[in-house]
C-alpha positions in Angstrom: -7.1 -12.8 15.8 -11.1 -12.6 15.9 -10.9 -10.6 13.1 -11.9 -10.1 9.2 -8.6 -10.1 7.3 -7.9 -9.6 3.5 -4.5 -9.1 2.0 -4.4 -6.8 -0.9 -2.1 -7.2 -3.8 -2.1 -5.1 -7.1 -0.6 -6.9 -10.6 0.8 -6.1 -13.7 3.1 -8.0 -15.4 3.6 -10.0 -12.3 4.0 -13.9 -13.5 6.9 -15.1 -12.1 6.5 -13.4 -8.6 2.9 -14.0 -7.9 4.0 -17.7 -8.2 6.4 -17.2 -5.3 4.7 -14.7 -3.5 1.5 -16.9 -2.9 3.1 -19.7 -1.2 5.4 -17.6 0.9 2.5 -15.6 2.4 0.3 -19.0 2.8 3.7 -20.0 4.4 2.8 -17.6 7.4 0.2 -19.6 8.6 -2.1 -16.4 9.5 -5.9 -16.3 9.2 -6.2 -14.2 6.4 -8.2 -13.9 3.2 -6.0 -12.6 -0.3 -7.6 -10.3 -3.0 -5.2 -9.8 -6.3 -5.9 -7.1 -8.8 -4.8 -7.6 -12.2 -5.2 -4.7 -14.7 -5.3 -6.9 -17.8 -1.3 -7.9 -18.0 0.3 -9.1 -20.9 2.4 -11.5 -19.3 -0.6 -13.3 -18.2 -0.9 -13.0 -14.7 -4.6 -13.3 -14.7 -4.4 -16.7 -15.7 -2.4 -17.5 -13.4 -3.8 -15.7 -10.3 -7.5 -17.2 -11.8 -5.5 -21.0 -10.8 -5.0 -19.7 -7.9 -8.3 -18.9 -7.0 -9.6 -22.5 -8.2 -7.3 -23.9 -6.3 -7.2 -21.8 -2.9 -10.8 -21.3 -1.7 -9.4 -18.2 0.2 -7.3 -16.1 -2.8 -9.7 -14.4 -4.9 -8.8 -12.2 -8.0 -10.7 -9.1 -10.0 -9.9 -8.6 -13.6 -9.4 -5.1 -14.5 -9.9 -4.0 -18.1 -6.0 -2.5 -18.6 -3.9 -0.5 -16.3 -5.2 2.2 -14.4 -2.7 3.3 -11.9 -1.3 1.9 -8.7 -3.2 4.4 -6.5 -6.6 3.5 -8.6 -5.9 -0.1 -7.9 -5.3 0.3 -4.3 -8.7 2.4 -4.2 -10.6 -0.3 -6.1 -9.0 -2.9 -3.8 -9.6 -0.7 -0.4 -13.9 -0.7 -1.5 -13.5 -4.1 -2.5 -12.5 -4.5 1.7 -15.7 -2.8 2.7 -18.1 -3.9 0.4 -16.8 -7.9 1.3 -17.1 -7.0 5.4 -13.8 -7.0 6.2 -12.6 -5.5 9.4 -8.5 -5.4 8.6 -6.5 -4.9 5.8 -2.9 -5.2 4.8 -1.7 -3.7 1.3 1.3 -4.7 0.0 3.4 -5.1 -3.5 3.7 -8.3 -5.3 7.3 -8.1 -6.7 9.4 -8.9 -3.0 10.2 -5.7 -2.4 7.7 -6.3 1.1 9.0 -9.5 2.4 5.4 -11.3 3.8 7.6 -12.5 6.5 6.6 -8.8 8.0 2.5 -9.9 7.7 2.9 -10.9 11.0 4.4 -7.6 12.4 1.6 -5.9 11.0 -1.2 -7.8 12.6 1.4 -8.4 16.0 0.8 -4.2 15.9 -2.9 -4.5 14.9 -3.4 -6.1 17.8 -2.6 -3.6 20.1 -5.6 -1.2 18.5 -4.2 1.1 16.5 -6.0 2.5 13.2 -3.0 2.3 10.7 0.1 0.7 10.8 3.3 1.5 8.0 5.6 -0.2 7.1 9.1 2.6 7.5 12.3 1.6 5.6 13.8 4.6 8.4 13.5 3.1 11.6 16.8 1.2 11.3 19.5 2.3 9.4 19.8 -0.8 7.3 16.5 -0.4 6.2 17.1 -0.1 2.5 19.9 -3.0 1.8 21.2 -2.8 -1.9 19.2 -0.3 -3.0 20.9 2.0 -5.9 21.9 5.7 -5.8 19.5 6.5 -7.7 16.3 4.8 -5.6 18.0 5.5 -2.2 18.1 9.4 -3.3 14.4 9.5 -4.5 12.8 7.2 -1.4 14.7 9.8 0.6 13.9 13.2 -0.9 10.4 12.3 -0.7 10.4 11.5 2.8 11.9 14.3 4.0 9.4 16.6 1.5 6.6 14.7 3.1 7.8 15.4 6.7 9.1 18.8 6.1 6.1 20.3 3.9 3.2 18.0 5.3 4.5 17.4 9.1 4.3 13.7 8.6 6.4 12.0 10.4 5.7 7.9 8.8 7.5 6.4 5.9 4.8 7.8 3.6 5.3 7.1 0.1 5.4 3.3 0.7 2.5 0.8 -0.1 2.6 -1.9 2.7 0.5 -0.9 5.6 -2.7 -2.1 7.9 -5.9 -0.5 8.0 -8.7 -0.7 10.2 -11.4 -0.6 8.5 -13.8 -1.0 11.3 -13.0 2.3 12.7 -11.5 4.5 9.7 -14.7 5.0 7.3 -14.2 4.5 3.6 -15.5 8.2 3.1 -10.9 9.0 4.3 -10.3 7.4 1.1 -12.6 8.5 -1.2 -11.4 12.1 -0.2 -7.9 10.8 -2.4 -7.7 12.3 -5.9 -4.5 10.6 -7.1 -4.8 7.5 -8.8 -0.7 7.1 -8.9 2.0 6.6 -6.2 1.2 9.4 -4.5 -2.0 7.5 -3.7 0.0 6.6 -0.9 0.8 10.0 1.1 -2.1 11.7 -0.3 -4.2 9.1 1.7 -1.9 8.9 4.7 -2.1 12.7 5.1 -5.6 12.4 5.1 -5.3 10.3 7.6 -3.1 12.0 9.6 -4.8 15.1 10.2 -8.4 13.6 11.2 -6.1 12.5 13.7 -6.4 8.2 13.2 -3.6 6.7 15.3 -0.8 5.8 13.1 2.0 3.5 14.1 4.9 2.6 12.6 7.1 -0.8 12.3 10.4 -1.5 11.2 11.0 -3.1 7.6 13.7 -3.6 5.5 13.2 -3.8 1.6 15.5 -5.4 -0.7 17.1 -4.3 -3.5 14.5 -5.1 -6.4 14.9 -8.7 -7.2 12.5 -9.5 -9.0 11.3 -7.3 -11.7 12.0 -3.7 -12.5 10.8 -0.6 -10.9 7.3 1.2 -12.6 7.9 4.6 -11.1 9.5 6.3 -14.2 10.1 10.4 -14.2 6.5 11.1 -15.4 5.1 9.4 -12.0 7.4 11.3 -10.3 6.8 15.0 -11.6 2.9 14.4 -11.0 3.7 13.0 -7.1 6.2 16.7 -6.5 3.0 18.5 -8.2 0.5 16.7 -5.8 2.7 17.3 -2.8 3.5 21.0 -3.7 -0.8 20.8 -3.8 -0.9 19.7 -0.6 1.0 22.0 0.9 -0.7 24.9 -0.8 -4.4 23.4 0.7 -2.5 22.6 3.6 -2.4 26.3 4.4 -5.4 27.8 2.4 -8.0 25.2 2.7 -7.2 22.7 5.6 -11.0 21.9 5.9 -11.1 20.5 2.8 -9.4 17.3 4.4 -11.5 16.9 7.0 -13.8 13.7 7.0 -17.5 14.9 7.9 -18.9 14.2 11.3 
C-alpha cells in the first residue's frame, strides 16, 4: 500500500474502549496514520487519547469544545483528511461495535480501485450476532427505507467505510447538511448518484459490549425526517445533489 492512510475515530465518553481499541488496531500491523476526535467528554477521554499521542508518533487527536453530533464530527474529521494530504480514509466507531480486525478488508478492497467501500451487516445472515429486538428492528427498517425510497442498495446508515479521497472531492461532502447519524446515508446518497463506485464487504457487528448505544428516539425522528427529505428532493430537485463539474 503506496498510499496516504488515516483512520478516523469520533469520542465521547469513550475511556475504557479507546484503551483497547488502540492496541487492537496497532495489532494489525497496517501502514496507517490514526486521527481521534473528542468533543470535550466527561469521562476524560482526551486525556487519555492526548497519552496516546505522546506516546504514538502516528495517533494524533483534536479537542472539540463539547458535543456536536456524530455526523459533525465525521465532517470535521473527513476535512481534517484533506487538509493533512491524505489519499485514503477509513471511518470507524470507537466502542467495538466495528471489529479493526476488518481494517484489513477495507484496504484488501481499496486496493482493487474502487471509490468507497462499506462496511454491510446484510451480506451474511449472521451479520448482526446478539443484537436486541429492538436494534435488529431499527438497523433493519432503515435499510430497507434507504433502499426502497433512495434506491441504495449498501448498508447505509453504518459508520465504518473507506474513502478515496484522491478521487472523490471534498466539495461530495460538504453538499451534507446533517450533522447526526443520518450523516451517514445523507452522504452515501450523495455519493451514489454522482455515480462514485461503491463496494461493499461483509462485516459482522457484535452485540454492544462495551458501552451503550447514543441513538436515542430524538436522533431517530430527525434521521425519518431527513430521509422523507430526501426522497421529496429526490424527485423535485435531483440536481441539487449533483457535485459541479
Amino acid at each position: 500500500m503506496g498510499e496516504k492512510c488515516l483512520i478516523f475515530i469520533p469520542t465521547y465518553n469513550e475511556s475504557d474502549n479507546v484503551r483497547r481499541l488502540l492496541p487492537a488496531i496497532l495489532e494489525q500491523g497496517l501502514d496507517c496514520d490514526i486521527l481521534f476526535m473528542d468533543d470535550n467528554s466527561p469521562d476524560g477521554t482526551g486525556k487519555v487519547l492526548d497519552e496516546f499521542a505522546d506516546e504514538h508518533p502516528r495517533v494524533h487527536v483534536v479537542h472539540r469544545p463539547g458535543k456536536q453530533g456524530i455526523g459533525s464530527a465525521h465532517q470535521a474529521g473527513i476535512a481534517w483528511a484533506y487538509e493533512h494530504g491524505y489519499a485514503w480514509l477509513i471511518t470507524m466507531d470507537s466502542d467495538f461495535a466495528h471489529p479493526p480486525e476488518y481494517l484489513p478488508d477495507f484496504l484488501a478492497a481499496a486496493e482493487q480501485g474502487v471509490d468507497v467501500v462499506v462496511g454491510s451487516r446484510y451480506l451474511r445472515r449472521t451479520g448482526l450476532p446478539g443484537w436486541s429486538l429492538r436494534r435488529r428492528i431499527l438497523t433493519r427498517t432503515g435499510h430497507f427505507l434507504t433502499l426502497t425510497m433512495l434506491g441504495m442498495p449498501y448498508d447505509a446508515t453504518g459508520a465504518f467505510r473507506f474513502y478515496r479521497l484522491t478521487s472523490v472531492p471534498h466539495e461530495a461532502f460538504k453538499l451534507v447538511g446533517s450533522t447526526g447519524y443520518s450523516f451517514f446515508f445523507e452522504s452515501l446518497y450523495i455519493l451514489h448518484v454522482n455515480r462514485f463506485s461503491i463496494r461493499q464487504i461483509p462485516i459482522h457487528l457484535p452485540g454492544r459490549t462495551f458501552g451503550t448505544s447514543k441513538m436515542d428516539g430524538g436522533e431517530v425522528a430527525t434521521s425519518l425526517r431527513l430521509l422523507l427529505s430526501l426522497f421529496v428532493r429526490k424527485l423535485f430537485t435531483p440536481r441539487r445533489f449533483r457535485i459541479s463539474p
